[in-house]
C-alpha positions, 0 to 999 in steps of 0.5 A, spaced: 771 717 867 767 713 871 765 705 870 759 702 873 758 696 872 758 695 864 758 702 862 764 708 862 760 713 864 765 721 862 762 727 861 766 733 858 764 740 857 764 745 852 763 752 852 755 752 854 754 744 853 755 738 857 756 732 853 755 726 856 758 720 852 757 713 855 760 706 853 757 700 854 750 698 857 745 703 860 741 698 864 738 697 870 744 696 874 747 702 872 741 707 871 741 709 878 748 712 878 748 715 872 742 718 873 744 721 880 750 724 876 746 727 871 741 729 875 747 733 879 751 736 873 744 739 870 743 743 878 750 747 875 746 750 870 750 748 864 745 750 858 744 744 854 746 739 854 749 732 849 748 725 849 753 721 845 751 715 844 755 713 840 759 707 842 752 704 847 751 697 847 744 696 850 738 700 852 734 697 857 727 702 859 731 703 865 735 706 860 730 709 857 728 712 863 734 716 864 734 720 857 726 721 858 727 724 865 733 729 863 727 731 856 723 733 863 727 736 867 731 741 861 725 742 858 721 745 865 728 749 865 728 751 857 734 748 856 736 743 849 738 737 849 740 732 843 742 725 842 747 722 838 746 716 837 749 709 832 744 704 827 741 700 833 739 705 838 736 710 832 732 703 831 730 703 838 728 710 840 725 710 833 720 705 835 719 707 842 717 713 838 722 717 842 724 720 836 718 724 836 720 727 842 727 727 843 732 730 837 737 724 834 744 726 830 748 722 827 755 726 829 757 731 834 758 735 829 749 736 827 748 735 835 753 742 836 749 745 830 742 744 833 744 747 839 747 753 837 
């Protein structure tokens, strides 16, 4: 696990997917070294990946720059991602109409079955 500023950033993996679970607030001061994280982990070539957003507090467009950024870089390597997210951040990519393009679940569970 890695903090930055307001957020616990930890990544785990299993079998083919990377599951990157965040706690707290993806804003501005912590975007860019999420970010770079990220970034680096897709390089190793882990065919799908998670985010588990389930505990996240607040998202800024920063924040949402990461999410939409990850979309890209999978998409141009034809790779899956899914989103798992609580009521507020459903609420907020729903109006961002992020959820158009971007798979949203409720639980691990759905996300792993949508990868499959």
């Amino acid at each position: 696990m890695v903090k930055f500023d307001n957020v616990k950033f930890e990544i785990e993996r299993r079998r083919c997917v990377i599951i990157f679970l965040i706690d707290g607030d993806l804003i501005i001061t912590n975007s860019q070294n999420i970010q770079n994280v990220i970034d680096k982990e897709i390089e190793k070539g882990k065919e799908k990946v998670i985010f588990d957003f389930q505990k996240i507090g607040y998202i800024d467009s920063f924040g949402i720059g990461i999410i939409v950024k990850t979309k890209s870089a999978l998409d141009k390597r034809k790779r899956m991602m899914a989103v798992i997210v609580n009521k507020s951040t459903r609420r907020l990519f729903e109006k961002c109409h992020l959820d158009e393009h971007i798979n949203l679940f409720d639980n691990e569970e759905k996300a792993f079955n949508y990868l499959k």
